[in-house]
Every structure is written in C-alpha cells, then in structure tokens.
N, C-alpha and C positions, 0 to 999 in steps of 0.2 A: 504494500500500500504506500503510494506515494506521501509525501509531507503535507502537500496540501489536502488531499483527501483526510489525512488524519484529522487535519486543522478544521474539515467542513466537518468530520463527523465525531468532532469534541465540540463544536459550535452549535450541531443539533441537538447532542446530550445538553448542553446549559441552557439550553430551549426549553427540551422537553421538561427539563428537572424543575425550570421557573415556572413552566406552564402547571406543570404537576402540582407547584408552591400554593399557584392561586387560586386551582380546582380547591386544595386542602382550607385555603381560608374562606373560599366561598359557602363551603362544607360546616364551618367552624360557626361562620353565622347566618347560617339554616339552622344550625345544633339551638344555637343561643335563643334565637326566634321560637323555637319552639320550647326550648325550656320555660321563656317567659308568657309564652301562650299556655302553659300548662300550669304553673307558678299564679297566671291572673284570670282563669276559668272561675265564675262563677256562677251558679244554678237559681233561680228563679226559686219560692219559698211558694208552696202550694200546701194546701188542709188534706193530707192523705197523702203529702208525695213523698219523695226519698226522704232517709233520716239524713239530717245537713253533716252530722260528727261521721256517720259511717261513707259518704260521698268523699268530706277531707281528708278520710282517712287513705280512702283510696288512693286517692288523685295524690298524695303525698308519697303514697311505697310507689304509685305509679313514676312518678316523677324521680324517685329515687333509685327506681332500676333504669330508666330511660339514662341519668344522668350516668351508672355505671358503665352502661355500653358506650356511649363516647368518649368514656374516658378509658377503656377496652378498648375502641377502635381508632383511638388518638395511638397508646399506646402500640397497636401493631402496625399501623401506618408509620408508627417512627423506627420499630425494628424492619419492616419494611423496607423501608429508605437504606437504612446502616447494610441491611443485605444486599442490596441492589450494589451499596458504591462497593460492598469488599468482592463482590462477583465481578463488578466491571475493573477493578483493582488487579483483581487474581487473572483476568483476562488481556490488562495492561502487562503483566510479569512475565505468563508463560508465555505470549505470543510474542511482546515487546511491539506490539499495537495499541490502538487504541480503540476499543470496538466501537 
C-alpha cells in the first residue's frame, strides 16, 4: 500500500471515529430526553383510578432500570471503542499498514 493511500485511509478512520463520536452524543441526549420525560410523567387523579404511590413506584424502579442500561451500554460502547483501536493497532504491527 502506497503512503498516500495509507494517509487517505487513516483520514477515513478519523472520519468514521468522529462520525461515530457524534452518533454517540446524539444517542446520549435521546438517553437524557427520555430520562427526563420519565422523571416528569404525570397521571391525571380520577375516583377509582390507579393508586398514585403504586404508579411512583413504578415509574421510579422503571426509570431506574432504564437508567442502568445506559449506563450498561455507555459502558460497552467505550470497551467497544478500546477494542476497535487495539484491533486496528494489532493490524498496524503485524502488517506495518494501516488498515
């Protein structure tokens, strides 16, 4: 592989990785939007309706497994990432390329 090719396709990787960056923030406030749309849910008070304490209650373990998995899928997105670069690393070493 010639030098410039490397150069175009270490210019695409810092593409794709920034593109990747702002998929990930985009991602991060959808999460937040919806935490605060669940955080500021409130139910209408009706004679025979839901009990208001067992609704909170809900919507609170709800919200508290929802918050789990983002921060579950924050964290494998960032080992994600650390694998990507030590795979593209380990592909820089053995070939003395740059994929």
């Amino acid at each position: 592989m010639s030098r410039k090719q490397a150069n175009a396709r270490k210019k695409a990787q810092i593409q794709t990785e920034t593109q990747l960056d702002t998929l990930q923030e985009d991602q991060v406030d959808r999460e937040e939007g919806i935490q605060e749309k669940l955080n500021d849910i409130e139910f209408d008070i009706k004679f025979r309706g839901y009990d208001c304490a067992q609704v909170d209650h809900y919507l609170n373990a709800l919200t508290e497994d929802y918050n789990a998995i983002c921060r579950e899928s924050e964290a494998l997105k960032q080992e994600n990432r650390g694998m990507r670069k030590a795979l593209a690393a380990l592909g820089e070493t053995k070939s003395g390329e740059i994929l």
